[in-house]
Each structure stands twice: as C-alpha cells, then as structure tokens.
C-alpha positions as CSV (number, residue, x, y, z in Angstrom):
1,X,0.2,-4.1,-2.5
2,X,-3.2,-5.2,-1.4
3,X,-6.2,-2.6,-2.6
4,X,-9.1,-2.0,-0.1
5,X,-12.2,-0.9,-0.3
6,X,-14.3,1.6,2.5
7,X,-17.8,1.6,2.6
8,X,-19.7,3.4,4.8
9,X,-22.4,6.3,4.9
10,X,-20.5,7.9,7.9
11,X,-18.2,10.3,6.4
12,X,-15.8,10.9,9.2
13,X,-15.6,7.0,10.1
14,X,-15.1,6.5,6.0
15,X,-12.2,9.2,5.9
16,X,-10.4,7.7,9.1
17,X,-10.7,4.5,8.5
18,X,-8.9,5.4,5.1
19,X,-6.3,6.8,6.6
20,X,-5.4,4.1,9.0
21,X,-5.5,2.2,6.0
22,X,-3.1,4.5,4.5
23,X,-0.7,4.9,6.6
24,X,-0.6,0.8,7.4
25,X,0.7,0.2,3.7
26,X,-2.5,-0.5,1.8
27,X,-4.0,1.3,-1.3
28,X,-7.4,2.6,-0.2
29,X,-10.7,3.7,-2.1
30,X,-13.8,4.5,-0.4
31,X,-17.8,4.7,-1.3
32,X,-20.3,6.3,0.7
33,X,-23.1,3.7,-0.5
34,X,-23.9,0.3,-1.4
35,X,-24.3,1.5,-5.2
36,X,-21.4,3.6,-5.1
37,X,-19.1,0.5,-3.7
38,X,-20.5,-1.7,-6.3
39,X,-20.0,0.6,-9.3
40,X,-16.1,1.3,-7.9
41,X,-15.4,-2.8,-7.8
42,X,-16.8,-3.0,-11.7
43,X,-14.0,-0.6,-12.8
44,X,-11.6,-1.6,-10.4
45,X,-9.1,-4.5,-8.8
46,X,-9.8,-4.8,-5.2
47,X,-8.6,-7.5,-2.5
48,X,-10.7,-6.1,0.4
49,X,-14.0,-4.4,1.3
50,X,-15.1,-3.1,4.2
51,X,-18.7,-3.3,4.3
52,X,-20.6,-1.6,6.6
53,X,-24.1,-3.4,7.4
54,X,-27.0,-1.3,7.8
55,X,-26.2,2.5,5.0
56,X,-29.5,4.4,3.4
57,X,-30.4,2.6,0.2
58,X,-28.4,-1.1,-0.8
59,X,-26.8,-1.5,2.9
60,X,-24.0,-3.9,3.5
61,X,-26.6,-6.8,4.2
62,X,-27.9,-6.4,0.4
63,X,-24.2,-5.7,-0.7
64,X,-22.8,-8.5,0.5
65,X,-24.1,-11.2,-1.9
66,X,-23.9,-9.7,-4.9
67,X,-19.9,-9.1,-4.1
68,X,-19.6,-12.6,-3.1
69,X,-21.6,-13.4,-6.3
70,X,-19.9,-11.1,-8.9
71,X,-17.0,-11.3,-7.2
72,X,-16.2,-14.2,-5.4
73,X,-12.1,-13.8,-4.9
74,X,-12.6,-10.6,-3.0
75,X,-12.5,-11.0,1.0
76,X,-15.5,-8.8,3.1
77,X,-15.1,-7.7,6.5
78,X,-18.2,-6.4,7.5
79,X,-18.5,-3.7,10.4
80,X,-22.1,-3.3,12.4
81,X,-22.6,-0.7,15.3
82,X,-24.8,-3.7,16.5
83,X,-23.1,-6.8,18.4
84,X,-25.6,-9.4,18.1
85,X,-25.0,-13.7,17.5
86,X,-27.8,-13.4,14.8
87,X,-26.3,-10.7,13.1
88,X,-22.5,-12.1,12.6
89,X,-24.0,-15.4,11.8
90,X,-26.4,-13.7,8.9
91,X,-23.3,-11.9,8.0
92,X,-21.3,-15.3,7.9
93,X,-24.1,-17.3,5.9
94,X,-24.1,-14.5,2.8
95,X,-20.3,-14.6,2.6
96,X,-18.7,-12.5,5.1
97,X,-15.0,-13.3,5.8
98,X,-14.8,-11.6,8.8
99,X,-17.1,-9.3,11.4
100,X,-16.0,-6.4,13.1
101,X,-18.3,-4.3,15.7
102,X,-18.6,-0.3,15.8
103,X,-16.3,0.4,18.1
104,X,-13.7,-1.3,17.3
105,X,-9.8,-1.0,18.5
106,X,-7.1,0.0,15.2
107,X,-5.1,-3.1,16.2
108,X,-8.4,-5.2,16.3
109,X,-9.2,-3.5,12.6
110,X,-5.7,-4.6,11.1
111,X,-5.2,-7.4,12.4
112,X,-8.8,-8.7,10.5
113,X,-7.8,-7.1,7.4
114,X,-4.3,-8.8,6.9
115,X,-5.4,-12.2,8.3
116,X,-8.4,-12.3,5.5
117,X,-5.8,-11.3,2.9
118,X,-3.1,-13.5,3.7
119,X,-6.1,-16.7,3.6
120,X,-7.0,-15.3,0.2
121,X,-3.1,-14.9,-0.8
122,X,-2.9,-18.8,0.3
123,X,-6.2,-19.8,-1.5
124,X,-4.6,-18.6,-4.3
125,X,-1.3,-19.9,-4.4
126,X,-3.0,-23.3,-3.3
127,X,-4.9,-23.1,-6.7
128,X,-2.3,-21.6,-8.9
129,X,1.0,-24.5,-7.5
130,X,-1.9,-27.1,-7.7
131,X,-2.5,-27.0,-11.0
132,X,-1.4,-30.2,-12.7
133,X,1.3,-28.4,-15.6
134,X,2.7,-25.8,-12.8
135,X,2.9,-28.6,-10.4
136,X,5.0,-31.2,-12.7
137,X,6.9,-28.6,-13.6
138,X,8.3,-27.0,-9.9
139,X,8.5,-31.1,-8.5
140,X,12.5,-30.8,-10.8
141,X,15.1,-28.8,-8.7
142,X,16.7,-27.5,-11.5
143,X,13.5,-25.5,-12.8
144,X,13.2,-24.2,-9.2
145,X,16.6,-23.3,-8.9
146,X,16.1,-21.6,-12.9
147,X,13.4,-19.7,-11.3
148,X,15.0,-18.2,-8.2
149,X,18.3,-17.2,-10.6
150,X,15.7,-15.1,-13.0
151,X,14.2,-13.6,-9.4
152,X,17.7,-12.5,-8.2
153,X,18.6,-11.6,-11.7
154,X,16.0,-9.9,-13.7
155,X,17.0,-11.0,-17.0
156,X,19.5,-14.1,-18.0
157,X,21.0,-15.1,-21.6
158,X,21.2,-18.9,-22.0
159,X,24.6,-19.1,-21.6
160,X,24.5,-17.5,-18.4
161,X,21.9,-19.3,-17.2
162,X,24.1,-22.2,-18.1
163,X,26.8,-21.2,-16.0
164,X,25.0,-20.3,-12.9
165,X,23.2,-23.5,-13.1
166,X,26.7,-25.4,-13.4
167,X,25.3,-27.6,-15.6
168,X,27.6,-29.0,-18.8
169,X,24.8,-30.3,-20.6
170,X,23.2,-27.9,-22.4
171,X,20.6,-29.8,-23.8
172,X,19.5,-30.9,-20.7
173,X,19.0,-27.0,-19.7
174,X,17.4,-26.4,-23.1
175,X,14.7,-28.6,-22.3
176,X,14.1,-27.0,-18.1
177,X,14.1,-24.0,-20.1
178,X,11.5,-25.1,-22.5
179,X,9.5,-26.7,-20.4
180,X,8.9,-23.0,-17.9
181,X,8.5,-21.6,-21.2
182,X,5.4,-23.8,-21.8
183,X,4.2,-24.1,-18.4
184,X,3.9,-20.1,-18.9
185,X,6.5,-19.3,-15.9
186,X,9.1,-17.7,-18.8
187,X,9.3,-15.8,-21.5
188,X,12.0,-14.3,-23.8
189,X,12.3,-10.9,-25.0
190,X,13.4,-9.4,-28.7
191,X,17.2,-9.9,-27.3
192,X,16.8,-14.0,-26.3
193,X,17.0,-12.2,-22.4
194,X,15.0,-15.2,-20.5
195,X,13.0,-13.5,-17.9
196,X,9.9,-14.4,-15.1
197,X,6.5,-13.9,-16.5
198,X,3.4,-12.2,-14.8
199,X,2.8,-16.0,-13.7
200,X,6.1,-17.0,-12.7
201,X,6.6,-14.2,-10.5
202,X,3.5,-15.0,-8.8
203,X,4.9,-18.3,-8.4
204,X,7.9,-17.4,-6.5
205,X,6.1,-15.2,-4.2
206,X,3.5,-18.4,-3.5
207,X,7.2,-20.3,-2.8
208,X,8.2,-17.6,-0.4
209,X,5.1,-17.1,1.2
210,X,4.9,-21.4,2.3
211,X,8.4,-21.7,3.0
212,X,7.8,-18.7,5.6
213,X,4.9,-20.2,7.4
C-alpha cells in the first residue's frame, strides 16, 4: 500500500486532503512545514508527497530539490493557489512529477497521485526485471512457472514442487531451483519449505503489473 505524504501550512486543507487520502486506500502522514516534511521522510518510507509551493519558512519551492536530491525514488505532486506557465515549469525543472492548482477537483487530485505512482511502480520494475541475473533467470518457463506455484502456494517441499511442475527429472528441477535461489528470488526455511523472497515477490507483482497493461 502506497504511503503519502501532506504538506501544507493550511491546517484544514492538510486534514482533508488526508482524509480523502484515507478513505481512497493509501497510508497518509502529514507536515505542516517544509522542515517538518523533511524530518518525517528521514525516518520514514514514503512513495508520495504532496508539496505545497509557497508555506512560512522552507516552502515547497525550497523543498522540492532537496527531496529530489535525498530522495530521488519518491514522486512530488506539487499544489500552488497560483496557476501560472512560469510556475509549473519552475516546478517541472526542480523535479516535480506532477502540478496541481488550489482548487482543485478530488477526481482531478487522485487521478495525479495514482498515475505518478503507477510510473514510479513501472520505473521500478523496469530496473529490477532488467537487471542482467534476474533477467536470465525469468527468460526459462519453468523458473516462471516455479515462481507462480510458490505465489499460489506459500510454501512448497521439493517434492512437491516436483510434482506440480510434472517434471520426471529431478535434477533438472534441482538446478531451476538453484538457480532462483542464487538469483535471490527464493529461499528455504529451517524445514527445506522453498518459499518467495522479499525480491521474488516483488518480481511477480512487476509480472502482473506488465501482463495487465
């Protein structure tokens, strides 16, 4: 679940937009200041931030760079009471993903946010099933087809992996099962149970996510 962060100096604005938030399935946060909203992404995981431009102290204009500095994976939407080309194209040059003018419609809001994470959830996945070892591995059926049985499955034993597979050569599963195990995409517990690792789990969802589009 993606993890957003609010930040704006107008209280009521703050509050609603973190409830609309809320309520549309995403975990929320909010800061009041630019200080604050950099001091909350130090200590915490965020996809999002909303950023808006112009706050008392470090305003979103100030802001902006250092997220896209310190942290570069996170997408900004940055919201402005002030509709201006030179504006949204300042925002664009320091980083901003998106631009979003006070007032805007709910749809108009959501619509931003899950477009900016869903290019972030491909830029990802285009990294991660790029990578030479992860790539090698996937382009064999059978390693694929290992994967989605551990998805469906939780936890398999060889043997049942084996079976599933319908595959009489053991040896030859042996070595598909080695070869996720040193791509990093499984790992075995205390009880020999093969199972998805942090990484193979985000490769399936990368899977899902192009063979959806």
């Amino acid at each position: 679940m993606a993890k957003i962060l609010v930040v704006d100096d107008d209280q009521d604005l703050r509050e609603n937009l973190v409830e609309i938030l809320d309520e549309a399935g995403f975990l929320t946060d909010s800061a009041s200041d630019g200080d604050e909203a950099i001091d909350k992404l130090i200590n915490n995981g965020f996809d999002l931030v909303l950023l808006d431009s112009i706050m008392p102290g470090m305003g979103g204009m100030e802001v902006l760079p250092l997220i896209k500095r310190r942290f570069p994976q996170i997408k900004v939407i940055m919201l402005t009471a002030f509709s201006t080309v030179d504006g949204a194209v300042e925002a664009m040059r320091k980083g901003a993903d998106d631009y979003l003018t006070k007032p805007f419609k709910i749809n108009d809001l959501l619509v931003a946010v899950r477009r900016c994470l869903e290019e972030a959830k491909f830029v990802a996945c285009d990294e991660l099933l790029n990578m030479d070892d992860t790539f090698k591995c996937l382009a064999n059926a059978t390693r694929r087809k290992t994967l989605a049985l551990l998805q469906e499955h939780g936890k398999l034993r060889f043997m049942d992996i084996t079976r599933k597979l319908d595959i009489d050569d053991h040896t030859k599963v042996n070595f598909h099962l080695k070869v996720l195990k040193d791509t990093a995409l499984l790992q075995q517990d205390g009880r020999k149970y093969y199972q998805l690792s942090a990484k193979g789990k985000k490769i399936i969802e990368c899977m899902g996510s192009i063979s959806s589009t």
